[in-house]
Structure formats: C-alpha cells, structure tokens
Residue, then its C-alpha position, 0 to 999 in steps of 0.5 A: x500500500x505504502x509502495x503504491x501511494x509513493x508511486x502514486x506521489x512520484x506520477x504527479x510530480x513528474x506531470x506538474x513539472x513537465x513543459x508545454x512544448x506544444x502551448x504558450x509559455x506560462x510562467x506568470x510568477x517570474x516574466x515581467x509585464x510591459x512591451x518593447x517599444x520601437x519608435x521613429x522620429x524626425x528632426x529637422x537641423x538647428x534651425x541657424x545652426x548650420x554654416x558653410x566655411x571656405x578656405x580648407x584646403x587650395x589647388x594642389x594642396x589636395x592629393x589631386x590635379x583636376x583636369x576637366x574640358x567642356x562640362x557644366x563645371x568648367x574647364x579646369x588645367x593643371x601646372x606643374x613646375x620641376x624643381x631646376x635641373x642642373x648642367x652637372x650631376x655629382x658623383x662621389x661627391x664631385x660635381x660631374x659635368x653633363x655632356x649630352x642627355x640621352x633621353x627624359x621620362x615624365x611620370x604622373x599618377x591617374x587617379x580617377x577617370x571617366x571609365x566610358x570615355x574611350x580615347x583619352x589623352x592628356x595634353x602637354x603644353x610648355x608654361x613659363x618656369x614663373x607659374x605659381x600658386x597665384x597664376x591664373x586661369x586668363x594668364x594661362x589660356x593664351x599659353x594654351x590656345x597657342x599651338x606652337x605651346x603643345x609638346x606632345x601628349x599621353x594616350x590614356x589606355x581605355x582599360x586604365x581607371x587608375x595608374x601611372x602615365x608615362x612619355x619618354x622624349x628621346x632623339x629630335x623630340x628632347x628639343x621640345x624640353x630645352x630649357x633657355x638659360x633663362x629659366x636656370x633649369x627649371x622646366x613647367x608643364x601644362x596639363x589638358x585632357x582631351x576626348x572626344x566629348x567633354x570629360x574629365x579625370x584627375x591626376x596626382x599633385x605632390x601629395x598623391x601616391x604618384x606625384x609628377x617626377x622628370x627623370x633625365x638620363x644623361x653622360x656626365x665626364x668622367x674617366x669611369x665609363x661604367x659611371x658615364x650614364x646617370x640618371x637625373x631625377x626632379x620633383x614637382x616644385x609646384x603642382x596646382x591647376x587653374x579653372x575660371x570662376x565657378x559657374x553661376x550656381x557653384x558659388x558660395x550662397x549664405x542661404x544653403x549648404x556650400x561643400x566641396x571645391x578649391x579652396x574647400x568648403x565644409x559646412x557644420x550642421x548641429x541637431x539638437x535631441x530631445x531629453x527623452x532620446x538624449x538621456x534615456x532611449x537607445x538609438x538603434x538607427x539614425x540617417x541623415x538626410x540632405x536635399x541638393x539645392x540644384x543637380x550635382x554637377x561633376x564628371x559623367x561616371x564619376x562621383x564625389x564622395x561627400x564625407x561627415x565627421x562628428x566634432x568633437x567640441x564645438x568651435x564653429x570653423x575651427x570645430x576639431x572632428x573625431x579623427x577615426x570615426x567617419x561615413x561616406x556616401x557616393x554623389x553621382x553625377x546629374x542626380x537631385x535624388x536626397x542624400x542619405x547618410x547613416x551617423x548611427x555611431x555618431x548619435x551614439x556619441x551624442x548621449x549620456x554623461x560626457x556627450x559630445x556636441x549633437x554636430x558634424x562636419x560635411x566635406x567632399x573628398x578628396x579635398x581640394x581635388x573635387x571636380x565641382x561644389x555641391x550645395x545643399x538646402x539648409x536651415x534656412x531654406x523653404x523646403x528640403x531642409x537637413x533633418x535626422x531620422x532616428x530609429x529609437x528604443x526606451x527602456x524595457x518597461x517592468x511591469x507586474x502582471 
C-alpha cells in the first residue's frame, strides 16, 4: 500500500513539472509585464545652426590635379613646375659635368577617370618656369590656345581607371624640353585632357601616391665609363591647376549648404535631441538626410564622395572632428535624388554623461581635388531642409502582471 501511494506521489510530480512544448509559455510568477517599444522620429537641423566655411584646403594642396574640358563645371588645367635641373650631376661627391642627355621620362599618377570615355589623352603644353600658386586661369589660356605651346601628349589606355602615365622624349623630340638659360633649369608643364566629348579625370599633385617626377638620363665626364650614364631625377616644385570662376550656381550662397571645391568648403550642421532620446532611449538607427539645392554637377561616371565627421567640441570653423570615426556616401553625377547618410555611431556619441556636441562636419573628398561644389538646402531654406531620422528604443518597461 505504502509502495503504491509513493508511486502514486512520484506520477504527479513528474506531470506538474513537465513543459508545454506544444502551448504558450506560462510562467506568470517570474516574466515581467510591459512591451518593447520601437519608435521613429524626425528632426529637422538647428534651425541657424548650420554654416558653410571656405578656405580648407587650395589647388594642389589636395592629393589631386583636376583636369576637366567642356562640362557644366568648367574647364579646369593643371601646372606643374620641376624643381631646376642642373648642367652637372655629382658623383662621389664631385660635381660631374653633363655632356649630352640621352633621353627624359615624365611620370604622373591617374587617379580617377571617366571609365566610358574611350580615347583619352592628356595634353602637354610648355608654361613659363614663373607659374605659381597665384597664376591664373586668363594668364594661362593664351599659353594654351597657342599651338606652337603643345609638346606632345599621353594616350590614356581605355582599360586604365587608375595608374601611372608615362612619355619618354628621346632623339629630335628632347628639343621640345630645352630649357633657355633663362629659366636656370627649371622646366613647367601644362596639363589638358582631351576626348572626344567633354570629360574629365584627375591626376596626382605632390601629395598623391604618384606625384609628377622628370627623370633625365644623361653622360656626365668622367674617366669611369661604367659611371658615364646617370640618371637625373626632379620633383614637382609646384603642382596646382587653374579653372575660371565657378559657374553661376557653384558659388558660395549664405542661404544653403556650400561643400566641396578649391579652396574647400565644409559646412557644420548641429541637431539638437530631445531629453527623452538624449538621456534615456537607445538609438538603434539614425540617417541623415540632405536635399541638393540644384543637380550635382561633376564628371559623367564619376562621383564625389561627400564625407561627415562628428566634432568633437564645438568651435564653429575651427570645430576639431573625431579623427577615426567617419561615413561616406557616393554623389553621382546629374542626380537631385536626397542624400542619405547613416551617423548611427555618431548619435551614439551624442548621449549620456560626457556627450559630445549633437554636430558634424560635411566635406567632399578628396579635398581640394573635387571636380565641382555641391550645395545643399539648409536651415534656412523653404523646403528640403537637413533633418535626422532616428530609429529609437526606451527602456524595457517592468511591469507586474
């Protein structure tokens, strides 16, 4: 009887802690009560907290020369100045004179082209050895509009979107180099590209990874004729392209968001959160949106890349940016679609003890070697002005059931 009623009282200990596998959880005593909630908002920018400042980075300060014919955005032609070449080599640690030049090789990087653009050739033209920095665009346009100027060109290979371009001169063409003893060895270039419809492309400045070099392979005197043949190697002293003034609608206006060009323009747009999400939600998402003021004017096939930082204090121009943390998105050429830009981890940074300004900076990169300015409607615009979409979660609500 005892045997029976323990089995009895084993049965009904194993039915009560058997698991509906096939029914609704049903835990009432220990889960908590409430639902998750997942919310969307969207905030328009600080209204007049958002400015463009100009004077960033020049032409051929950036890692680029723009060479642009026949688009909306102007034509654009690039300087380069050789540091002098001079008439001996030396050679352990005695001058040598040079007596004859064999040949001369000029380098420069492609960086970025125009891939449907079949035939290309970039146009060397002969500049005076005084270009500089302050030379512009009227100066130089009857320097190359003059034939007797061109000194040959360089066939850009439609399989190239990026490379080295190269032109040796030897024999009857290395007279098309003579420097007159009035320029004390220094040599300067002019650069055009050429197509068969308007185009354009950029090549390297100094500070690309394959910056102008001038190389000379010459015969120096000396009794050693193993040593007779050196190369001679010279840098850009200068690199820097010209363009006219920007067409009417590139300029910069105090009403919209100006970005890009040379010198650069960057604009700083500030958000202003709401306690609720500031202090206590966690953003699962956060877009930013910008609607261009006009269509993105650049080079057909090839996009700008405009580029937000977060700042880290806020200072106006000067506001210094999170130098690790950044997104980007592609501009393509013509459109007038809205920009999204993903700043989740920047709204991240924008919460809680120790948060940083609820601001960012815009540029287009690479700075100084952007094809065009792209504006932007701004705080003060009518319609389309900057806002931030948020994806947002509040805190779980414990409740009792």
């Amino acid at each position: 009887m005892r045997g029976a009623l323990a089995g009895a009282a084993l049965l009904l200990a194993l039915a009560a802690c058997q698991e509906k596998l096939t029914s609704p959880a049903d835990c009432p005593s220990i889960c908590p009560g409430g639902k998750q909630a997942v919310l969307d908002t969207v905030l328009e920018a600080t209204p007049f907290g958002d400015s463009t400042f100009v004077g960033y980075v020049g032409r051929g300060a950036g890692s680029g020369l723009v060479l642009a014919t026949g688009l909306p955005i102007g034509d654009s032609r690039g300087l380069v100045r050789f540091a002098p070449l001079g008439d001996s080599i030396s050679l352990s640690d005695t001058a040598r004179a040079i007596t004859s030049v064999d040949s001369v090789t000029f380098t420069i990087g492609l960086q970025v082209r125009d891939t449907l653009m079949p035939s290309l050739r970039v146009l060397l033209y002969r500049m005076p050895a005084t270009v500089d920095s302050t030379t512009s665009f009227a100066a130089t346009d009857p320097l190359f509009a003059d034939p007797a100027n061109l000194v040959d060109s360089i066939a850009v290979p439609d399989t190239m979107h990026n490379g080295s371009l190269r032109i040796v001169f030897t024999a009857a063409d290395l007279a098309k180099l003579a420097i007159a003893p009035a320029d004390s060895g220094v040599l300067a270039l002019g650069l055009v590209v050429h197509g068969p419809q308007p185009t354009g492309l950029r090549v390297s400045a100094n500070g690309g990874t394959v910056p102008p070099t001038l190389t000379r392979f010459v015969h120096v005197n000396v009794a050693d004729t193993t040593l007779a043949k050196q190369p001679q190697v010279r840098g850009a002293f200068l690199t820097t392209y010209v363009n006219p003034s920007a067409p009417p609608g590139l300029d910069p206006d105090p009403g919209l968001l100006t970005i890009g060009g040379a010198p650069s323009a960057r604009s700083i747009l500030r958000f202003t959160l709401p306690p609720l999400i500031r202090d206590t939600a966690t953003i699962v998402r956060a877009t930013l949106e910008l609607v261009p003021a006009a269509p993105i004017a650049g080079v057909p096939d090839v996009s700008d890349i405009l580029e937000a930082r977060p700042i880290v204090a806020d200072l106006g121009k000067k506001s210094p940016v999170d130098g690790t943390l950044f997104t980007d998105v592609l501009l393509p050429d013509g459109s007038s679609d809205t920009v999204r830009i993903e700043v989740t981890r920047f709204a991240a940074r924008w919460q809680g003890v120790g948060r940083r300004p609820a601001g960012l900076f815009l540029a287009l990169t690479p700075e100084g070697s952007t094809f065009g300015r792209v504006a932007f409607n701004s705080t003060r615009s009518a319609v389309g002005r900057p806002r931030l979409r948020i994806t947002y979660q509040l805190p779980f609500p414990f409740e009792k059931p």
